[in-house]
PAZAPA-4460 file (N, C-alpha, C; in steps of 0.05 Angstrom, whole numbers, plus 32768, in hexadecimal, padded with zeros to 4 digits):
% residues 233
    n_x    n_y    n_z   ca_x   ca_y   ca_z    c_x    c_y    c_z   seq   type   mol
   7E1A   824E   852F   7E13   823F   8547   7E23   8225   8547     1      X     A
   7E35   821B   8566   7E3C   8206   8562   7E2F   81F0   856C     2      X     A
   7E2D   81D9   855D   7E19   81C8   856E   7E2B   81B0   8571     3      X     A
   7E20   81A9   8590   7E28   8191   8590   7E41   818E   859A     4      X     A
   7E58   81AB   85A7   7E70   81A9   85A8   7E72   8199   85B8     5      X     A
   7E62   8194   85DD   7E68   818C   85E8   7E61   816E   85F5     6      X     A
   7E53   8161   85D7   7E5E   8141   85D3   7E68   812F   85D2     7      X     A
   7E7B   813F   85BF   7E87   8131   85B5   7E8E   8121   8597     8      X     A
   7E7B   813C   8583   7E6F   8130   8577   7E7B   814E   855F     9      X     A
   7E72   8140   853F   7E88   815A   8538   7E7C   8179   8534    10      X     A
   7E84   818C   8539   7E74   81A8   8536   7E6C   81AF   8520    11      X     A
   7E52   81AC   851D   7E46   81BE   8502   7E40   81DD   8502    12      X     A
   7E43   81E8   84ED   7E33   8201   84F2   7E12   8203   84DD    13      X     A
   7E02   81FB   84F2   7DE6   81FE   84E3   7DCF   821D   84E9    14      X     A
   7DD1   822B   84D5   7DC2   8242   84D3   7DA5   8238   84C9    15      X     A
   7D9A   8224   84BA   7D8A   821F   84AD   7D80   81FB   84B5    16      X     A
   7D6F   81F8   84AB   7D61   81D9   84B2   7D6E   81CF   8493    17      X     A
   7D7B   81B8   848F   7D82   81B4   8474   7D74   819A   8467    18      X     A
   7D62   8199   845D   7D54   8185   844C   7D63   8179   8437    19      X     A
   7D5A   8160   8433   7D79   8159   8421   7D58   813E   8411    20      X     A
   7D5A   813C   83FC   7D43   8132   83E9   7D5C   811F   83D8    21      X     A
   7D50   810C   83D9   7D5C   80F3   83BF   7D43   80E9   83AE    22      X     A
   7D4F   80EC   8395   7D3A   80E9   8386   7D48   80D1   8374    23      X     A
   7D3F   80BB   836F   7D4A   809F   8362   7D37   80A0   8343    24      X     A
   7D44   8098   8333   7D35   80A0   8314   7D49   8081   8309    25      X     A
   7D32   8078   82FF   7D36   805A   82EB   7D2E   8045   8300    26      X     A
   7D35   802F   82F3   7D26   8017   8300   7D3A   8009   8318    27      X     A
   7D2C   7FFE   8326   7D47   7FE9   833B   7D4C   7FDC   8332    28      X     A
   7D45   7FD2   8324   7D4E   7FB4   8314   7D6C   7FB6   8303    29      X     A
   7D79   7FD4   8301   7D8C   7FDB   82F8   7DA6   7FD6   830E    30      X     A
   7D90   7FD7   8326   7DB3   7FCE   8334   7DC1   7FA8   8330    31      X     A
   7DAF   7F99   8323   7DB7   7F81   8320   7DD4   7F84   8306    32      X     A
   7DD4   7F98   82F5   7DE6   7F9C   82E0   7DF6   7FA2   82E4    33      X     A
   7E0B   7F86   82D9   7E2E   7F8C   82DE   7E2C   7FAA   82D7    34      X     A
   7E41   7FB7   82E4   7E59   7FCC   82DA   7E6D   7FCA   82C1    35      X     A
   7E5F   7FDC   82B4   7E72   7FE5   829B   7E91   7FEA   82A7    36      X     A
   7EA9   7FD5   82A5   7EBC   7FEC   82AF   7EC6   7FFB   82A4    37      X     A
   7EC8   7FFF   828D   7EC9   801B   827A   7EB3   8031   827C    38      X     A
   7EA0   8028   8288   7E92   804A   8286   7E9C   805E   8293    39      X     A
   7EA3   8056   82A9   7EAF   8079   82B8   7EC4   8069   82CF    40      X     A
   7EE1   8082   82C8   7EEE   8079   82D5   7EEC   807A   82FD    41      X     A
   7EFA   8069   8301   7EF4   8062   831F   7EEF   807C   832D    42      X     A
   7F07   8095   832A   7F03   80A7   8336   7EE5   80BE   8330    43      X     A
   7EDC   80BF   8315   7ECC   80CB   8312   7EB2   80C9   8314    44      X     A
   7EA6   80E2   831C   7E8A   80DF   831F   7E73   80EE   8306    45      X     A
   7E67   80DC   8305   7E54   80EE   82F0   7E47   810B   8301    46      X     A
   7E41   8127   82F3   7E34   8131   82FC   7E2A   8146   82F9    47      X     A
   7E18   8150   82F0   7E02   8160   82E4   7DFB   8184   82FB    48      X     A
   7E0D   8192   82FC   7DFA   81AD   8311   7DE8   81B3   8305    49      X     A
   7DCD   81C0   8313   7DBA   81CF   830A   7DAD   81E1   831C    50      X     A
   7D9F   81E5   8318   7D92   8201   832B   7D8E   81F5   834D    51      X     A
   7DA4   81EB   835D   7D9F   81EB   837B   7D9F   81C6   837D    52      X     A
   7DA9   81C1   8367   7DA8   8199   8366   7DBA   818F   835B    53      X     A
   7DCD   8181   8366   7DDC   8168   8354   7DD7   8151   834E    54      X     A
   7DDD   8152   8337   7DCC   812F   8327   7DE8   8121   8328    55      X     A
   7DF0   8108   8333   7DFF   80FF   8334   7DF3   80D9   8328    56      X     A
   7E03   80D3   831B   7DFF   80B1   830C   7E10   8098   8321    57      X     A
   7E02   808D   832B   7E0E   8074   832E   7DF4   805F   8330    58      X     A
   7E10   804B   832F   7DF6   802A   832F   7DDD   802F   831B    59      X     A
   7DEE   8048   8300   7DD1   8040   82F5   7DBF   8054   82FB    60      X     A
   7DB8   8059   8308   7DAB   8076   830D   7DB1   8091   8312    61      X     A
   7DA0   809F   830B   7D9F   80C0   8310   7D94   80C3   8332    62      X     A
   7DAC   80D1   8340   7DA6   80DD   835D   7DA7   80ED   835D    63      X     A
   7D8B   80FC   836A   7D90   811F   8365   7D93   8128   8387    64      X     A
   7DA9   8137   838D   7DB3   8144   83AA   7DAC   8160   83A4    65      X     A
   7D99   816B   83B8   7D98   8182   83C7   7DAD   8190   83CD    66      X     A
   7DC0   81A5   83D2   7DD7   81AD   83EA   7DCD   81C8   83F7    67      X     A
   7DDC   81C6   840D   7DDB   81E1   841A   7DF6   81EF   8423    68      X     A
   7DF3   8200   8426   7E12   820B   8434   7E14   8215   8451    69      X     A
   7DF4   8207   8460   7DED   820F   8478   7E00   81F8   848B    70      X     A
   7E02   81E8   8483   7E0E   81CC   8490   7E22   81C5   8483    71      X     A
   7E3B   81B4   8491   7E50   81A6   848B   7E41   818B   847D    72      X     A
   7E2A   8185   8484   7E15   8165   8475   7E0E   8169   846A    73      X     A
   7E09   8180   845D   7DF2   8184   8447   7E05   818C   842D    74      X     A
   7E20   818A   842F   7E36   8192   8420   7E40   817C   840E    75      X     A
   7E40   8173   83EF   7E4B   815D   83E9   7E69   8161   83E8    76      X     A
   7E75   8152   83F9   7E90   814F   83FE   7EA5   8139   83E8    77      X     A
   7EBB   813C   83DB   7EC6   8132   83CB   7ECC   8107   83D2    78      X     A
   7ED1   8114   83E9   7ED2   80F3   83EF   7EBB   80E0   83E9    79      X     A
   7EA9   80F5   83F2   7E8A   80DE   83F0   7E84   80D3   83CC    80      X     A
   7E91   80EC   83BA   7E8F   80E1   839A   7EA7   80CB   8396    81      X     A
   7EBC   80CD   83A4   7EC7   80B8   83A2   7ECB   80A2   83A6    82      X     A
   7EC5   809F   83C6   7EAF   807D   83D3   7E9C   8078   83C0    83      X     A
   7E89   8087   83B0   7E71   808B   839F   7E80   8074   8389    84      X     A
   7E8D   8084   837D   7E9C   8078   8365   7EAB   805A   8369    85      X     A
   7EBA   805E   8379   7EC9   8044   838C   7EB4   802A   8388    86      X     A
   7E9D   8032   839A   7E91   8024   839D   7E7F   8017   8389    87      X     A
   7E7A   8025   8371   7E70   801E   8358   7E7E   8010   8347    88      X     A
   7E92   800E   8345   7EAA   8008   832B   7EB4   7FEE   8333    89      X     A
   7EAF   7FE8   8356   7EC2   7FD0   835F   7EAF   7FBE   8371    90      X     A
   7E9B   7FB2   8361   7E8F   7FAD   836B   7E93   7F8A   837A    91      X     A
   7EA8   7F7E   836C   7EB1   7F67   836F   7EBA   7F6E   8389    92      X     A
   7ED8   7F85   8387   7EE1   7F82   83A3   7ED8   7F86   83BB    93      X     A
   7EBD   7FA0   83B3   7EB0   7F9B   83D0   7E8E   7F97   83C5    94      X     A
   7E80   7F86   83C4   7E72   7F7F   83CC   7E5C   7F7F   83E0    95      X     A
   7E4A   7F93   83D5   7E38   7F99   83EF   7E1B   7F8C   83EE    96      X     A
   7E17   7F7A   83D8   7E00   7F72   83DA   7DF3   7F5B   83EB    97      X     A
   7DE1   7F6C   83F9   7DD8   7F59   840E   7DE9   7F60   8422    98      X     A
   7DF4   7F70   8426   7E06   7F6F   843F   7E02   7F8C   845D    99      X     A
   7DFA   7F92   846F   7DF6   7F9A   847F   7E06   7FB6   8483   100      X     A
   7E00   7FCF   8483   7E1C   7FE4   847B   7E16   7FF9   848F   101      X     A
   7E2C   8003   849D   7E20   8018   84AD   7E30   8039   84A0   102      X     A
   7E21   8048   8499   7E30   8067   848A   7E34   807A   84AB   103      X     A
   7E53   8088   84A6   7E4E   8093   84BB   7E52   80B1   84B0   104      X     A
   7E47   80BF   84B8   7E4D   80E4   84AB   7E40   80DE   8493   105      X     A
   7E29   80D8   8493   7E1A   80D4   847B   7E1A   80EE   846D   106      X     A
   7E15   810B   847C   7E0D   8112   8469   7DF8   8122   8451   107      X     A
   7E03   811F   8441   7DEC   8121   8426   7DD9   8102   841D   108      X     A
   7DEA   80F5   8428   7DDB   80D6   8424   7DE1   80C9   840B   109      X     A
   7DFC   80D9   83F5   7DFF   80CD   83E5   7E07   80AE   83E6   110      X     A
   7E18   80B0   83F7   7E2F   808D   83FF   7E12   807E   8404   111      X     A
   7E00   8085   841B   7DEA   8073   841E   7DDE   806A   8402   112      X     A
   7DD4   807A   83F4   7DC5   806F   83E1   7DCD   805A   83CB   113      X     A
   7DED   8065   83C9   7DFD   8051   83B1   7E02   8041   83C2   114      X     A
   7E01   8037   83D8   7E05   8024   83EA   7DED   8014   83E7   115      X     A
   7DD6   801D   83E5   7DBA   800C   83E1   7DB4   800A   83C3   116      X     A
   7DB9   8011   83B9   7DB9   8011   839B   7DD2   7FFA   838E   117      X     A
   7DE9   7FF1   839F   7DF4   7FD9   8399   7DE9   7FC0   83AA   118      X     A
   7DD5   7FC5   83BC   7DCC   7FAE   83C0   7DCB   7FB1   83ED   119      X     A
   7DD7   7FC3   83F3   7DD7   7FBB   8413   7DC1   7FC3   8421   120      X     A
   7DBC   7FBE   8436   7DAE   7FC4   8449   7DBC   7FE3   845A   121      X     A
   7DB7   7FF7   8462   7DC4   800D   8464   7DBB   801D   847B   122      X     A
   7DCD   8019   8490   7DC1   8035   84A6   7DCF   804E   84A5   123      X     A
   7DC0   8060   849E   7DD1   807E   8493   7DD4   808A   84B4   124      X     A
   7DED   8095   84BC   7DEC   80A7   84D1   7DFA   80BA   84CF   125      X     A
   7DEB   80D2   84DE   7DF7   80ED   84E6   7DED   8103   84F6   126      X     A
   7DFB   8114   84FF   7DF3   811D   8514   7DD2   812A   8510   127      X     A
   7DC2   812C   8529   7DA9   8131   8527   7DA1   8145   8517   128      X     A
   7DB1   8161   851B   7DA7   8179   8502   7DA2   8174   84E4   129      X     A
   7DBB   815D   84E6   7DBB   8154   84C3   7DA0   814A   84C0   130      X     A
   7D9F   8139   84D4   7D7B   8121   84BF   7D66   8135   84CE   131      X     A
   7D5C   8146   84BB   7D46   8150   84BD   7D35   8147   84AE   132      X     A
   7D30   8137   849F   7D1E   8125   848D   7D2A   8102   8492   133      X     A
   7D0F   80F5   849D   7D14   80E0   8494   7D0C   80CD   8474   134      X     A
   7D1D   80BC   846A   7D20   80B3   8458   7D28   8092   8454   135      X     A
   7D20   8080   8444   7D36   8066   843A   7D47   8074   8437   136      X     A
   7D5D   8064   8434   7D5F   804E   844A   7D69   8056   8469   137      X     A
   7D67   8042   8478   7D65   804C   849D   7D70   8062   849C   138      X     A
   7D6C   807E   84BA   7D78   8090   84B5   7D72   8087   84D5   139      X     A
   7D8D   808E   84E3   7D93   8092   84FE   7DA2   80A9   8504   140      X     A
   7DA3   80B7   8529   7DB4   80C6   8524   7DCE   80B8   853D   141      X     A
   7DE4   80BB   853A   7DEF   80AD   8537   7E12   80C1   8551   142      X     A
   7E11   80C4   855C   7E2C   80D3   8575   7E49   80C2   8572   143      X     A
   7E51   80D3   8567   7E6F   80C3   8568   7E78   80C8   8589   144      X     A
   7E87   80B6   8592   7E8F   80AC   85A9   7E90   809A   85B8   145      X     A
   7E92   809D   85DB   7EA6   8080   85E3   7E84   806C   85F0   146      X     A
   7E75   807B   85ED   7E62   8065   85FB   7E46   805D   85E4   147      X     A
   7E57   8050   85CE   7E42   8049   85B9   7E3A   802A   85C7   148      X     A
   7E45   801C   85DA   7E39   8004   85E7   7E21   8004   85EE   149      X     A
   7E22   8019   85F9   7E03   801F   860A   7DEF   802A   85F6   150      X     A
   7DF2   8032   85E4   7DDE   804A   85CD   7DE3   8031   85B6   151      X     A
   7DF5   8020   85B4   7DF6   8012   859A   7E03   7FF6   85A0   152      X     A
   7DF6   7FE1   85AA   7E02   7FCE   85BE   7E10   7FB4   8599   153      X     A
   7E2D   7FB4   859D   7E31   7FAC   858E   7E24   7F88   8589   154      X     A
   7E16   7F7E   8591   7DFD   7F66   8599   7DEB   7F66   8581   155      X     A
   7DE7   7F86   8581   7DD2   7F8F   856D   7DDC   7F99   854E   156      X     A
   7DE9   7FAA   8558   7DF2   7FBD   8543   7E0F   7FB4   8532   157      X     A
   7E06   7F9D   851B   7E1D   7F90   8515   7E14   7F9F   84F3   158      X     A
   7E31   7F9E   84F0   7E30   7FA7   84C6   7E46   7F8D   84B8   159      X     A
   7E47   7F92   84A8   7E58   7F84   848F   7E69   7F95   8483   160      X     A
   7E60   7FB2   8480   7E77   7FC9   8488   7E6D   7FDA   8486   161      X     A
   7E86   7FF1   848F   7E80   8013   8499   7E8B   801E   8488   162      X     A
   7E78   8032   847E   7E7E   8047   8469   7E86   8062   8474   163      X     A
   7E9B   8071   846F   7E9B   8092   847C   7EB3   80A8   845F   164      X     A
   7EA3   80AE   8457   7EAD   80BA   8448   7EB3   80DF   844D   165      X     A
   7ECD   80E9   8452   7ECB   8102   845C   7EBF   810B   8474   166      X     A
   7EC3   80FC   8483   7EC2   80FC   84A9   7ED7   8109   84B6   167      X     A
   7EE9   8109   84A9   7F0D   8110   84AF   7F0C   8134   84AC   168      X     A
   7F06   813C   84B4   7F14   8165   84AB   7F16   8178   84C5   169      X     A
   7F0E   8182   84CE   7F1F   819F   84DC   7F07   819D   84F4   170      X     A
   7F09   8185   8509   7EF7   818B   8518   7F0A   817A   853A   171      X     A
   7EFB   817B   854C   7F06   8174   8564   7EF9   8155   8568   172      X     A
   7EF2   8140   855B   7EEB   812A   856A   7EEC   8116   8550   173      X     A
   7F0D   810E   8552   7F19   8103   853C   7F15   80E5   8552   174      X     A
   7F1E   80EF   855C   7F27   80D4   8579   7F09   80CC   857A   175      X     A
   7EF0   80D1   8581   7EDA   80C9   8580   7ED4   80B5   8565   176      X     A
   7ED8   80C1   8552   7ED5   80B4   8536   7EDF   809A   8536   177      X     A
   7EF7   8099   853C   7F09   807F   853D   7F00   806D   854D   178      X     A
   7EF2   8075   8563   7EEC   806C   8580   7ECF   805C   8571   179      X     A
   7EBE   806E   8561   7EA7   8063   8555   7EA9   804C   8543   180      X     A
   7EB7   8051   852F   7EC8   8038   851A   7ECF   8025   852A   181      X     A
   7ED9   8026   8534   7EE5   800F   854D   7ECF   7FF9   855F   182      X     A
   7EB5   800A   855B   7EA5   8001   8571   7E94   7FEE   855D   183      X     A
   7E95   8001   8546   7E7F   7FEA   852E   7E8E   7FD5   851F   184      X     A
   7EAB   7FD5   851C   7EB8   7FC4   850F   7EC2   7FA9   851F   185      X     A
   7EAE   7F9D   851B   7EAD   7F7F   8526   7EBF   7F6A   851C   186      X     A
   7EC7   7F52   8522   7ECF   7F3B   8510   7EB6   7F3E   84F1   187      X     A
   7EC4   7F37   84DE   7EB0   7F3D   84BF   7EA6   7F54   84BF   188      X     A
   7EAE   7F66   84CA   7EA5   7F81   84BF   7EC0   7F93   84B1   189      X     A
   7EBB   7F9B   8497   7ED0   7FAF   848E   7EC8   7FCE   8488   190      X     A
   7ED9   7FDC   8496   7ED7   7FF7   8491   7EE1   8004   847D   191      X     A
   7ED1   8017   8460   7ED8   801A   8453   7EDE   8040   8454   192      X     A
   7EF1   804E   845F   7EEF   806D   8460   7EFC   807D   8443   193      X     A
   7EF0   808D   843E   7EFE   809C   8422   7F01   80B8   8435   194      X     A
   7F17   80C3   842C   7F1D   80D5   8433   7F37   80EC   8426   195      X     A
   7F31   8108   841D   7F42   8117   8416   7F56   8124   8427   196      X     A
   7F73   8125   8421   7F7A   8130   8438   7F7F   814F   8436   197      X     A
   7F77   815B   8456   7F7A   8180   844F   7F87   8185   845F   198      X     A
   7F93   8174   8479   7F9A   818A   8491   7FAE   8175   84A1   199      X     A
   7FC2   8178   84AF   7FCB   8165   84BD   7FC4   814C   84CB   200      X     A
   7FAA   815C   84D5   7F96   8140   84EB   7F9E   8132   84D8   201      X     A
   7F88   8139   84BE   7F8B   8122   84AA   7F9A   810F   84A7   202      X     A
   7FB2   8113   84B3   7FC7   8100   84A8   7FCC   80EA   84C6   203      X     A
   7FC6   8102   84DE   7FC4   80E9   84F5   7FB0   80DB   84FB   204      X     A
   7FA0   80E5   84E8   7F7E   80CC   84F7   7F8D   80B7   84DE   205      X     A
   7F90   80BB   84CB   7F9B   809D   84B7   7FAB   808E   84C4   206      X     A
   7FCB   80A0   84D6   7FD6   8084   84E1   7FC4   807A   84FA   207      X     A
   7FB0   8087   8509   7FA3   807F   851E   7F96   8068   851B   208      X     A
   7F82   8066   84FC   7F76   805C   84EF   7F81   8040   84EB   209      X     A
   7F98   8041   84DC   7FAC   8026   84CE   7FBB   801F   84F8   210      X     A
   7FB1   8028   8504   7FC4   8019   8520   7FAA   8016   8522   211      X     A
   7F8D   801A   8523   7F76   800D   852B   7F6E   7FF3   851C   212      X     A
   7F73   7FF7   8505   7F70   7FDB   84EE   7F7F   7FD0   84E1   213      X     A
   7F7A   7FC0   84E3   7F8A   7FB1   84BF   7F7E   7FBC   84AE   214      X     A
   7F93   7FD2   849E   7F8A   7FDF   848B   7F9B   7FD8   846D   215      X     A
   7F91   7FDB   845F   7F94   7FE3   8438   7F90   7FF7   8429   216      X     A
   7F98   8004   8419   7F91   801C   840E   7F84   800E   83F1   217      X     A
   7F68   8015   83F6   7F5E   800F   83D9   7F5B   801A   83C5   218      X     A
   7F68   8032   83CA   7F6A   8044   83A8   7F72   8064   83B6   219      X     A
   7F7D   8069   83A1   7F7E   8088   83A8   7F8E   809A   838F   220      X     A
   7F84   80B5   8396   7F88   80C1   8378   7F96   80DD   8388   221      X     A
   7FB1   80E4   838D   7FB5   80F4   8396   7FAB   80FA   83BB   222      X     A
   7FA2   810E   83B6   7F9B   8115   83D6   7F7A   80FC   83DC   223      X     A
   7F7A   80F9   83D1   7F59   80E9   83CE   7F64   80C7   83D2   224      X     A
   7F5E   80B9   83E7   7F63   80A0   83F1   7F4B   8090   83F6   225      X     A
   7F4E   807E   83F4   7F34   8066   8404   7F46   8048   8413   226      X     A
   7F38   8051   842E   7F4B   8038   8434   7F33   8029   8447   227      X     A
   7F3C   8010   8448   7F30   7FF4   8452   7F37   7FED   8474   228      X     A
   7F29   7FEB   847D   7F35   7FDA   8491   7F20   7FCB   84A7   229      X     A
   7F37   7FB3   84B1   7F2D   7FA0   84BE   7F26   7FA5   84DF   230      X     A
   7F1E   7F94   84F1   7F27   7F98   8512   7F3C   7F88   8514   231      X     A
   7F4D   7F85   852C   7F66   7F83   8533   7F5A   7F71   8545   232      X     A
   7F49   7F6B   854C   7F42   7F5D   8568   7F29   7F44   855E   233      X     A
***
């Protein structure tokens, strides 16, 4: 079933309702503790399979993820362990505590949680089939496209930055995406996207991307990138 083709918004195929459970194990008080930078390198992720769960480590704690193979969201995608990681190891350069974050293609909800677990405030979004459970932190659902003014009046809807990890793959509303980034990336807002590359688009939403922002590439390991960027305006 395709949903949603004629949004604008990206096509999932959902056979099933996908429940997605975060389970947080140890204390909060752990996210106040510097980073070892020798414990695990930038690119890697801790991570444990077991019978239908991944235990994944950051900030200090054990996250246990659900998956399904009914949804493109319910799927942990390589980019999201790598923003994951990114975002753990470097905590000087980006800095999220206390700071206002909007996730877009949330997801499994991993990026949200290591996002609140370093300290931000966090609105997770994705398309409606995905959030079939609500959860901490905020869960909205969230239409990529040209009239987020009216549904998301930039007045209101201000971040400190945008998270999208693996938003980029084999779908028709790349131009929406960009169009979305664009709408939330204010003066002082930085957009942080990780992304693997698989397919050509791939390579034109990046220069679309770097002519939308002032951009930087903040790490990358082969086909696996994370890049930064500012508004232009």
């Amino acid at each position: 079933l395709e949903i949603g083709a004629g949004t604008g918004l990206v096509s999932v195929v959902a056979a099933l309702l996908v429940e997605t459970y975060f389970c947080f194990k140890g204390h909060m008080s752990l996210m106040q503790k510097a980073v070892q930078q020798d414990r695990v390198p930038a690119w890697v992720s801790s991570i444990q399979s077991t019978f239908g769960k991944d235990v994944y480590h950051y900030v200090g704690q054990d996250i246990v993820i659900y998956e399904s193979i009914d949804s493109y969201g319910a799927v942990m995608w390589p980019a999201a362990l790598a923003l994951c990681s990114f975002l753990d190891n470097n905590r000087d350069e980006v800095n999220l505590q206390g700071k206002e974050v909007l996730e877009l293609g949330a997801g499994t909800g991993l990026v949200t949680i290591v996002a609140s677990l370093l300290g931000a405030s966090v609105t997770s979004t994705d398309l409606p089939e995905v959030l079939t459970c609500r959860h901490t932190p905020e869960v909205e659902v969230l239409s990529w496209g040209y009239d987020l003014e009216r549904t998301h009046p930039t007045s209101i809807y201000r971040y400190d930055y945008i998270l999208a990890a693996d938003v980029v793959y084999h779908h028709d509303f790349l131009d929406e995406l960009l169009a979305t980034m664009k709408h939330f990336c204010r003066p002082g807002t930085t957009v942080i996207w990780a992304n693997k590359v698989r397919m050509e688009n791939d390579l034109t939403f990046t220069e679309n991307f770097k002519k939308a922002f002032h951009t930087s590439l903040l790490a990358e390991d082969g086909d696996m990138k994370i890049f930064m960027g500012t508004c232009r305006h």
